[in-house]
N, C-alpha and C positions, 0 to 999 in steps of 0.2 A: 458094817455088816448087819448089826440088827436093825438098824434105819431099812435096808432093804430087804429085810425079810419080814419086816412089819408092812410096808406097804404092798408088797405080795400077798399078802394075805389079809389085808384090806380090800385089795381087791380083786381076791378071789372069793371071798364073801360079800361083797355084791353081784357077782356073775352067781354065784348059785342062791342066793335070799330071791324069792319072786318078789317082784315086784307088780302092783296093779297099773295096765297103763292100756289105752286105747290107741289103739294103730291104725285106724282103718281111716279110708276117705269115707267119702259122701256114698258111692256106691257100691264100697263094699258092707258098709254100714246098712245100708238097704236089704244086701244079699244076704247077712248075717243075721239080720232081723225074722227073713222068713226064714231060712233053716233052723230055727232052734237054738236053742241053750249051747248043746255040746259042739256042734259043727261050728258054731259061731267062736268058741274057745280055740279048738282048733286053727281055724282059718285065722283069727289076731295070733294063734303064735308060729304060724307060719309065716303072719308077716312080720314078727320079730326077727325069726330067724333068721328070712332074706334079709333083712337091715340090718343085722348084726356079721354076718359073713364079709363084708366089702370090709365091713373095719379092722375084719379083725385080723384081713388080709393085710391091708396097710398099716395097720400098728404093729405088725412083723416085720413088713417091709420099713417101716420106720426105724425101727429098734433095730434090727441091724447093720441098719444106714449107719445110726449113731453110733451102735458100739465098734463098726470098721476105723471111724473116724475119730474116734476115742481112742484107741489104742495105739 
């Protein structure tokens, strides 16, 4: 039990710790360049966000794939 409450909260302090990372292609890199500082902060954590939404859909669907088949 503390095995799984230690890894819950491992990685619920990576989901909230920012992290520095560059998301964009070639062209939004371009469009992020002419709008500025903040629009361009913005627009990368937009694109985190849509990248993170699919996963986080199927690591639900995952997890309780496994735990039906677990029990």
């Amino acid at each position: 039990m503390k095995k799984k409450t230690f890894i819950f909260l491992l990685v619920a302090a990576l989901f909230v710790m920012p992290a520095p990372s560059f998301s964009q292609c070639s062209i939004c890199t371009k469009t992020a360049q002419q709008m500025g500082e903040k629009p361009a902060r913005a627009l990368n954590r937009a694109i985190l966000y849509l990248m993170l939404t699919p996963f986080a859909i199927m690591g639900f669907v995952g997890y309780r794939w496994w735990k039906n088949n677990h029990d």
